[in-house]
NUSE-701331 format. One record per residue: residue number from 1; residue in one letter; chain; x, y negated, z negated of N, C-alpha, C in turn. Coordinates in steps of 0.2 Angstrom, whole numbers, plus 5000, padded with zeros to 4 digits. Layout:
BEGIN
  seq  type  mol   n_u   n_v   n_w  ca_u  ca_v  ca_w   c_u   c_v   c_w
  NUM     A    A     X     Y     Z     X     Y     Z     X     Y     Z
...
END
This chain:
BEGIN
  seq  type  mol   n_u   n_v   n_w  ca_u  ca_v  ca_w   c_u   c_v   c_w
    1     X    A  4872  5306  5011  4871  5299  5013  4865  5300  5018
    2     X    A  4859  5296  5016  4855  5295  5022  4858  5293  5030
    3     X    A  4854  5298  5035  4858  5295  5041  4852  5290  5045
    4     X    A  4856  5284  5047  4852  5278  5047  4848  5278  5054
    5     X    A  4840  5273  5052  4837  5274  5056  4837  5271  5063
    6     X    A  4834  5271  5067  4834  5265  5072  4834  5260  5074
    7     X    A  4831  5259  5068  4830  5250  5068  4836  5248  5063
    8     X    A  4839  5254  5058  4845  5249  5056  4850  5252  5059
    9     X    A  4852  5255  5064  4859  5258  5067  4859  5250  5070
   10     X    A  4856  5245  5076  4859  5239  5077  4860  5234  5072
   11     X    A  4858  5234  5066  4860  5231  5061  4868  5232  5057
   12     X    A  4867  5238  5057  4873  5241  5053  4878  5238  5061
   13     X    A  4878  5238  5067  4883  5238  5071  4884  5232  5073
   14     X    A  4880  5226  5070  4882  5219  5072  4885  5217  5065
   15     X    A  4885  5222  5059  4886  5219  5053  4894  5221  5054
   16     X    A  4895  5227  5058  4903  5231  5059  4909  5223  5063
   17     X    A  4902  5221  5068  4907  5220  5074  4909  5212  5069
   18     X    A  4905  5209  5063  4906  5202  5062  4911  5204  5055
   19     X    A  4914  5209  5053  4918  5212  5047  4924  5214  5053
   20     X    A  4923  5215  5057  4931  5215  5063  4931  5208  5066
   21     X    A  4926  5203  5068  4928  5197  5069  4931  5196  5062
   22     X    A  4926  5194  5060  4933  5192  5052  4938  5193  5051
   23     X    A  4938  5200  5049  4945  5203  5049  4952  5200  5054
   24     X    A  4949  5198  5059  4955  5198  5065  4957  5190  5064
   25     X    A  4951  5185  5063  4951  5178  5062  4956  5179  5055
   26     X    A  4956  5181  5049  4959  5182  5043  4967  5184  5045
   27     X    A  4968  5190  5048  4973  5192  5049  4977  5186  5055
   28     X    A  4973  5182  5060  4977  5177  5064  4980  5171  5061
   29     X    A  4975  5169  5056  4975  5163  5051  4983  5164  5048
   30     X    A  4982  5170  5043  4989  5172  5039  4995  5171  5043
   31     X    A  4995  5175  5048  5000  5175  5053  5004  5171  5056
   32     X    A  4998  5162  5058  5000  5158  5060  5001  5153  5055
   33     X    A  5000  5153  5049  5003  5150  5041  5012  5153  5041
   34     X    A  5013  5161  5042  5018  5163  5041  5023  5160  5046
   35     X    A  5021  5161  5052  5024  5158  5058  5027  5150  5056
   36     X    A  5021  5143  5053  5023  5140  5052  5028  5138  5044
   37     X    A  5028  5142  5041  5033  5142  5037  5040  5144  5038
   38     X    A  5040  5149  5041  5046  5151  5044  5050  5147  5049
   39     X    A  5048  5144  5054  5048  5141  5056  5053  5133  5056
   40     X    A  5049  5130  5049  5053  5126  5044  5059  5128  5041
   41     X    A  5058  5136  5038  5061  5136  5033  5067  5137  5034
   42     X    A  5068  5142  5041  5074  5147  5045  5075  5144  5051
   43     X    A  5074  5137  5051  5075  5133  5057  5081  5133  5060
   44     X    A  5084  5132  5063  5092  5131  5066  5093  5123  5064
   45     X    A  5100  5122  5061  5102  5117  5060  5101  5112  5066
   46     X    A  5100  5106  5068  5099  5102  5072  5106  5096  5071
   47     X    A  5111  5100  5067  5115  5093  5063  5122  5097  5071
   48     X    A  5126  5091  5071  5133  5094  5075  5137  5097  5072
   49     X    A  5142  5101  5074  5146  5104  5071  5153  5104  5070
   50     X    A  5151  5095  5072  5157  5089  5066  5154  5089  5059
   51     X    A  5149  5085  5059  5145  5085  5051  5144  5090  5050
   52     X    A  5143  5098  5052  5143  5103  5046  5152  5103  5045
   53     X    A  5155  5103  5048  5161  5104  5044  5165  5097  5041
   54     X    A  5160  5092  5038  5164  5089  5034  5163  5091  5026
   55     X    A  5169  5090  5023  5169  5094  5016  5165  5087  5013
   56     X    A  5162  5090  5009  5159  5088  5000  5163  5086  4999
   57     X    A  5159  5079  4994  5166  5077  4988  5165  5079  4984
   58     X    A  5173  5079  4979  5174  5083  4975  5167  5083  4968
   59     X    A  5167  5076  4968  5160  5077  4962  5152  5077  4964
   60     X    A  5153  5081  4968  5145  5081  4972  5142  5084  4969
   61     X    A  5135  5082  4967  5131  5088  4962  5127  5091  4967
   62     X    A  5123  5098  4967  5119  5099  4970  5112  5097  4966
   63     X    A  5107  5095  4970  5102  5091  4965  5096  5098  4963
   64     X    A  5096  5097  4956  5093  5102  4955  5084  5103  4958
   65     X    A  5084  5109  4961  5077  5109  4962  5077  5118  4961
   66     X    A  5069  5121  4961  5068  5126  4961  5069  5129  4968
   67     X    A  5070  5136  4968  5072  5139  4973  5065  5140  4978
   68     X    A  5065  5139  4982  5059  5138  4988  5058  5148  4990
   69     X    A  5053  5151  4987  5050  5158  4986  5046  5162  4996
   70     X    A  5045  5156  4996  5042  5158  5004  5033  5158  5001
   71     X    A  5031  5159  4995  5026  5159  4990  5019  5158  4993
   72     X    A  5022  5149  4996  5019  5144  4995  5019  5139  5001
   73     X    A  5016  5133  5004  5018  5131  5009  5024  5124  5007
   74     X    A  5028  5124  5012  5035  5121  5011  5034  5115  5012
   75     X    A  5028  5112  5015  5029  5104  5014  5027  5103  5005
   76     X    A  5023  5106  5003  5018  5104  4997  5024  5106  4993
   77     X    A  5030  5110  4992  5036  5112  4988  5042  5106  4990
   78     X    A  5041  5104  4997  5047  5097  4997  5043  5091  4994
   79     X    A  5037  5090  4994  5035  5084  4993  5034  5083  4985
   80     X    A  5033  5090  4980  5033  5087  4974  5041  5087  4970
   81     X    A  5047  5087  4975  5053  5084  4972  5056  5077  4974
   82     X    A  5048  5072  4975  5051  5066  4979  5055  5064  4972
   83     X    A  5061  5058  4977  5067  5054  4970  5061  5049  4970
   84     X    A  5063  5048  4962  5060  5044  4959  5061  5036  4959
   85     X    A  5059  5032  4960  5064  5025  4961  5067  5020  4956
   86     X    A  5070  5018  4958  5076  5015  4952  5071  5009  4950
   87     X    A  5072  5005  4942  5070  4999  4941  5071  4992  4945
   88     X    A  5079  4994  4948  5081  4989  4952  5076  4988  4959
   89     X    A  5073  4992  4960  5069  4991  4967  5063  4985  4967
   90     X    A  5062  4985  4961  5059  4980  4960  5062  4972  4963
   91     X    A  5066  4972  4962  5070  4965  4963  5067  4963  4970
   92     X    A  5068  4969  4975  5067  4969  4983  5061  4967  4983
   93     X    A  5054  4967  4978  5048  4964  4980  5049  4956  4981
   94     X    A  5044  4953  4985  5045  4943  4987  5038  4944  4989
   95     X    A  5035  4938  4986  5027  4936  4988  5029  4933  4994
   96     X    A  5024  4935  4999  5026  4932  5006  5023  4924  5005
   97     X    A  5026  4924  5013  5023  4915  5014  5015  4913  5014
   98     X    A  5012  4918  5014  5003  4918  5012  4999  4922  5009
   99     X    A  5004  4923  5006  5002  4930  5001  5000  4926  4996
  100     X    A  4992  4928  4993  4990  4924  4988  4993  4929  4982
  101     X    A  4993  4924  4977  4997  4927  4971  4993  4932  4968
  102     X    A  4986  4933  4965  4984  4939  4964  4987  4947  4969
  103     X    A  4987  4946  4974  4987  4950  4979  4996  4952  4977
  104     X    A  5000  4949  4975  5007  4950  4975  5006  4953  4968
  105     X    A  5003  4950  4963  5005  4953  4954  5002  4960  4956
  106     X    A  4997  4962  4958  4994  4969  4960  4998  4971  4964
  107     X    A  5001  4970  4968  5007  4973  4973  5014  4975  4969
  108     X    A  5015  4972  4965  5020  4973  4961  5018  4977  4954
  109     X    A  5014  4975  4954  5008  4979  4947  5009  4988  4950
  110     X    A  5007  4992  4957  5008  4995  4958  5016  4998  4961
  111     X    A  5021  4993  4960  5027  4997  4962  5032  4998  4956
  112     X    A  5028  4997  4951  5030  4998  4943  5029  5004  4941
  113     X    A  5025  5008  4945  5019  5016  4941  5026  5020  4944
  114     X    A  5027  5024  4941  5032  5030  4942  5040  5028  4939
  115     X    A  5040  5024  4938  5048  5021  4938  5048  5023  4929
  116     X    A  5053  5025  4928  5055  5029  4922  5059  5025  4917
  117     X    A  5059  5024  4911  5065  5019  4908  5064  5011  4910
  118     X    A  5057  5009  4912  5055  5002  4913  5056  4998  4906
  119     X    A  5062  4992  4908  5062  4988  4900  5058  4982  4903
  120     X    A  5056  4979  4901  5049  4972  4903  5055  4968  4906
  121     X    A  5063  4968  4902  5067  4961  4905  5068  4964  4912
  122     X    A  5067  4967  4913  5067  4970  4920  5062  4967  4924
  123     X    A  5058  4968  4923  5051  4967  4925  5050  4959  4924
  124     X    A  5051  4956  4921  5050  4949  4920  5053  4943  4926
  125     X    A  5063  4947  4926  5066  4946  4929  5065  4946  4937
  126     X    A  5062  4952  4938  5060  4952  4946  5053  4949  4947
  127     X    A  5049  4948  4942  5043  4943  4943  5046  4936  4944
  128     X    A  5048  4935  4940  5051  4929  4942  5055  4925  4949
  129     X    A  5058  4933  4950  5064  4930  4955  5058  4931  4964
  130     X    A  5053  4935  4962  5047  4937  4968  5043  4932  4969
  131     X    A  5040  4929  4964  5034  4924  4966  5036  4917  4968
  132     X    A  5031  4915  4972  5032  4907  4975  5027  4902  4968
  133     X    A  5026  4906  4965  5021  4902  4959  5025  4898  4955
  134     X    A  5027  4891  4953  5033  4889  4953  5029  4888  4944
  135     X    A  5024  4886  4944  5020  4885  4936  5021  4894  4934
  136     X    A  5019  4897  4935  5019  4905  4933  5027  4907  4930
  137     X    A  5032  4904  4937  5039  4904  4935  5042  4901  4928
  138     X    A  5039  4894  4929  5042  4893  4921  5038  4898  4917
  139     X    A  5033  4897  4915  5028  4900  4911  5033  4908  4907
  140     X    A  5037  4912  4912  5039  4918  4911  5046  4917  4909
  141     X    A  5047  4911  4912  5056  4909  4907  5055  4908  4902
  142     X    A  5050  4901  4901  5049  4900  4893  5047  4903  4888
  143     X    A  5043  4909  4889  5040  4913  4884  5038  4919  4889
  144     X    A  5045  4926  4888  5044  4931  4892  5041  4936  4889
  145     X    A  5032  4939  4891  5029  4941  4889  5034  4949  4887
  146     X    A  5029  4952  4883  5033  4959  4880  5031  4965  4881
  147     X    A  5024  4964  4886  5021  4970  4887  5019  4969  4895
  148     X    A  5018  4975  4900  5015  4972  4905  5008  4971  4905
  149     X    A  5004  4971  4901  4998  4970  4898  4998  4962  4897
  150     X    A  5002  4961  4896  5003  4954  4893  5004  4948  4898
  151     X    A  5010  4952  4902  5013  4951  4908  5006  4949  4915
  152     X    A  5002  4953  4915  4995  4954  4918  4992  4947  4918
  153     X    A  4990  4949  4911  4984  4942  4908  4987  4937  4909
  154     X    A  4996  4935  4909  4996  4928  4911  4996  4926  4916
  155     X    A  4997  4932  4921  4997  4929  4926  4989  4928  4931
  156     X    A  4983  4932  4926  4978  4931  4930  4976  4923  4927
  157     X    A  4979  4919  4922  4977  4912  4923  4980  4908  4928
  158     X    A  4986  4910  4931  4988  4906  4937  4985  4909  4942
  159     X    A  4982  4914  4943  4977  4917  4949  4971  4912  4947
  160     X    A  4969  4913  4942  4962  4909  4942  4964  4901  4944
  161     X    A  4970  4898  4942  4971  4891  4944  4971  4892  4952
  162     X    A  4973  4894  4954  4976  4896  4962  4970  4897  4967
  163     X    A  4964  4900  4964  4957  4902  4966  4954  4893  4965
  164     X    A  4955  4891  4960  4953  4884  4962  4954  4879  4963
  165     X    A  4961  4879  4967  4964  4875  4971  4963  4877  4977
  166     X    A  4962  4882  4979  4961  4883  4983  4953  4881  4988
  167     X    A  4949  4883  4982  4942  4880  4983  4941  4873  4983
  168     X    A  4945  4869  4979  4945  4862  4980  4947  4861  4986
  169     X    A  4953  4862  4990  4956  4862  4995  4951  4862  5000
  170     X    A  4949  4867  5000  4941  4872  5006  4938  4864  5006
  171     X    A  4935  4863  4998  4929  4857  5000  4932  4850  5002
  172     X    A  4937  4848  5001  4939  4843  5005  4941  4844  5011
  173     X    A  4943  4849  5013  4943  4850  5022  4940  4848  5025
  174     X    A  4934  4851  5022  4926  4853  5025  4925  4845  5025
  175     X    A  4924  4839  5019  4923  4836  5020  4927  4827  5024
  176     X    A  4932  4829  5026  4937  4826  5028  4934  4824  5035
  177     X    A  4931  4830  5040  4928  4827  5045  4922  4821  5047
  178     X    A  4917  4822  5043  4914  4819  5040  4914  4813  5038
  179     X    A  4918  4812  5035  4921  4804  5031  4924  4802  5038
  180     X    A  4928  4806  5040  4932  4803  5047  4927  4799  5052
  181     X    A  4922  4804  5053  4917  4801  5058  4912  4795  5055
  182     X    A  4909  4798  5048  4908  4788  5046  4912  4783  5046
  183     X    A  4919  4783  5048  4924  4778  5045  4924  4775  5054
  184     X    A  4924  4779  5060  4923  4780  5064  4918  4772  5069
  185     X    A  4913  4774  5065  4907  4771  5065  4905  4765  5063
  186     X    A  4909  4765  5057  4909  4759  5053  4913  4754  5059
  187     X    A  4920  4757  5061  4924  4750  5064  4923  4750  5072
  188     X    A  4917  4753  5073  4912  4753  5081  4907  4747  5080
  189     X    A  4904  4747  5073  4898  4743  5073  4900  4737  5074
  190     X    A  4905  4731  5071  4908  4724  5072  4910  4723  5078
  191     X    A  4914  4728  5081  4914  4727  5087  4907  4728  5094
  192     X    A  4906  4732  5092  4897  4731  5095  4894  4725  5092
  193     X    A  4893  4723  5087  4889  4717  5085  4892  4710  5090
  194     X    A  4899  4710  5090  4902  4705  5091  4900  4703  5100
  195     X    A  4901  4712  5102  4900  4709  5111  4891  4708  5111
  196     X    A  4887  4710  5106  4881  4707  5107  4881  4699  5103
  197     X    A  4883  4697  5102  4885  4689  5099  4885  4686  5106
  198     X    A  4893  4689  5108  4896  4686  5114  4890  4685  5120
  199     X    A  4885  4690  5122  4881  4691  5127  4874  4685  5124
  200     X    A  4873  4687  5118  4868  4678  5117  4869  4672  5116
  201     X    A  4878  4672  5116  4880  4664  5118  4881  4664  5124
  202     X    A  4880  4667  5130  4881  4665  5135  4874  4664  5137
  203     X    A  4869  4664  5135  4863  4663  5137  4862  4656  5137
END
């Protein structure tokens, strides 16, 4: 091996010193990953030692998951065993008191994704029992759509009716004060005519 010249001895020895920074930064990083797994995973129990000594019931199952390998980071390993939610949770959805209806069918639209074993009478019945849409309500009693697809579409025409109700609403507001301040005007004029009446009969 060529022995190196002068001009690259300090090259080769800034190239050594940032291959040992590395290294050390590489080596610190793993460590403090290690430290924080461990950490969680060998934690001391936080619970008292009334509740660890109360027995299991007899039919307790242990919930099946994979055994935690130390592998892998322990949040990303609990979080892909979330419980999945039941159908009935849907019931708990309610369209608030200003909660525009599109905004609720999408609210509920998206508390439907993951739920397993979804039958529509399910879904029908908690639309029904959630919105303040009282025209949408019948609408679902009397012909309970079969699909959420279906489901969707009818109610994007009471969204549409409810978008223009509520625009109508908007331009009468608007124009409410208006009308108020001609009408205003109108029952000032007679009586201004009258006391100018009254001042040329007294002439």
């Amino acid at each position: 091996m060529p022995t190196p010249t002068l001009v690259e001895t300090p090259v080769l020895s800034l190239e050594q010193r940032f291959d040992e920074m590395m290294g050390h930064k590489i080596a610190e990083a793993m460590s403090n990953k290690s430290s924080r797994q461990q950490s969680m995973v060998l934690k001391e129990d936080h619970f008292s030692l009334e509740v660890m000594t109360v027995p299991l019931p007899r039919d307790f199952k242990q919930p099946k998951m994979e055994k935690y390998d130390g592998s892998s980071d322990p949040v990303d390993h609990l979080s892909s065993k979330r419980v999945k939610k039941p159908a009935i949770s849907l019931m708990q959805l309610a369209q608030g008191k200003d909660e525009l209806l599109k905004d609720f069918i999408a609210r509920f639209n998206r508390a439907t994704i993951g739920i397993k074993d979804l039958h529509m009478s399910t879904v029908v019945t908690a639309m029904m029992s959630g919105t303040q849409s009282r025209p949408f309500k019948i609408s679902l009693s009397k012909n309970p759509p079969d699909t959420m697809h279906e489901l969707l579409k009818r109610g994007e025409k009471y969204v549409d009716a409810e978008d223009a109700y509520l625009i109508t609403k908007s331009m009468k507001d608007q124009s409410e004060p208006e009308s108020n301040k001609r009408k205003t005007q109108d029952e000032l004029e007679p009586q201004n005519n009258r006391g100018k009446l009254t001042q040329d009969e007294t002439k």
